[in-house]
N, C-alpha and C positions, 0 to 999 in steps of 0.2 A: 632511691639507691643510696647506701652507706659510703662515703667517702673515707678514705684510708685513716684520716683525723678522725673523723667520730667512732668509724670503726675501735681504732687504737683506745681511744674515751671509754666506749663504755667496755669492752673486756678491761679496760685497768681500774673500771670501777667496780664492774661484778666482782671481779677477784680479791680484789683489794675488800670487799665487803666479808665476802666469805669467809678471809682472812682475820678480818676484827672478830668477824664470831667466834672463832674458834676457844676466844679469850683465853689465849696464850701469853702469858704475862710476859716472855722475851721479844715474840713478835710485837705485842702493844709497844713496847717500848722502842722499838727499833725505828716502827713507823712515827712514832710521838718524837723518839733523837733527829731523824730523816726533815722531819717537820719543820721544828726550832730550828735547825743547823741553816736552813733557808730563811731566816727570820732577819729583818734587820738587825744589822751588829752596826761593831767598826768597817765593816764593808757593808754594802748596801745591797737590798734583794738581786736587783739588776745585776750585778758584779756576781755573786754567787751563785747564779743562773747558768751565766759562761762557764765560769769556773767546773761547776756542774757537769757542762755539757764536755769539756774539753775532757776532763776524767773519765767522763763516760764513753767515750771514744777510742782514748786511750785505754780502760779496759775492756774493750767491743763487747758493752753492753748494750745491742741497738734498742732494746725498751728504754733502757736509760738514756740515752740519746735522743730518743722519739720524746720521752716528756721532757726534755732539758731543752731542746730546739724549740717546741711549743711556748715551755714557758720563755724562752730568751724571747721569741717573736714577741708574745705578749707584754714582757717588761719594755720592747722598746727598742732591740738591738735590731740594726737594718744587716740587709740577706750580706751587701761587704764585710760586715763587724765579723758576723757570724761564719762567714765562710775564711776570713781571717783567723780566727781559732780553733777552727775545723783546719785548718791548715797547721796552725802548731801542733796539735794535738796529732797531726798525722807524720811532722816529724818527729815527734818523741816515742808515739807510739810503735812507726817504721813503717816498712810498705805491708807488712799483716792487716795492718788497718784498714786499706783504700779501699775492701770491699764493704765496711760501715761506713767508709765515706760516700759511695755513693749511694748508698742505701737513705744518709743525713741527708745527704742534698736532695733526692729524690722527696722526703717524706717534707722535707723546708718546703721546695713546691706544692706540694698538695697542703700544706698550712698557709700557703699566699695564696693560694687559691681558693681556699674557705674562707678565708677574711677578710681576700679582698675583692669579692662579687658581692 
């Protein structure tokens, strides 16, 4: 059986693949800006991860939130840090948001739950 994580994985890879074929010289680049802009800077990947997710939130993009939560888990943010942010991000955002917050938190469990069995 597919868990909601790997689920999420592989539609964001098939697509994302299909997408490189197209060889759309505006999408290449968007993906290749998307890329670097997560790249160590003067902020560190980890920082720009949150950052990420908080945005993503703020504009209820739950894909975007589903990968910004994953990758936050994986750089090392614990579920307080993260549900910390997930909390700013729901007061900037306002209460239109709470239904992608529980959707984050929802999808945060099923990522501690993949990673940590």
């Amino acid at each position: 059986m597919i868990d909601k994580v790997d689920e999420f994985e592989a539609y964001r890879a098939k697509m994302n693949d299909k997408l490189i074929k197209e060889n759309n010289k505006v999408i290449k680049r968007i993906f290749n800006l998307d890329t670097n802009s997560f790249a160590e800077g003067s902020l560190d990947k980890k920082t720009k991860e949150l950052l990420g997710l908080v945005a993503s939130l703020v504009l209820r993009c739950d894909d975007c939130v589903k990968y910004h939560l994953e990758s936050s888990y994986k750089s090392g943010w614990s579920r307080s840090q993260v549900m910390e942010a997930l909390s700013i991000g729901t007061l900037v955002g306002g209460t239109i948001v709470i239904p992608h917050l529980r959707r984050a938190h929802e999808f945060w469990e099923a990522i501690e739950e993949k990673y940590n069995n």
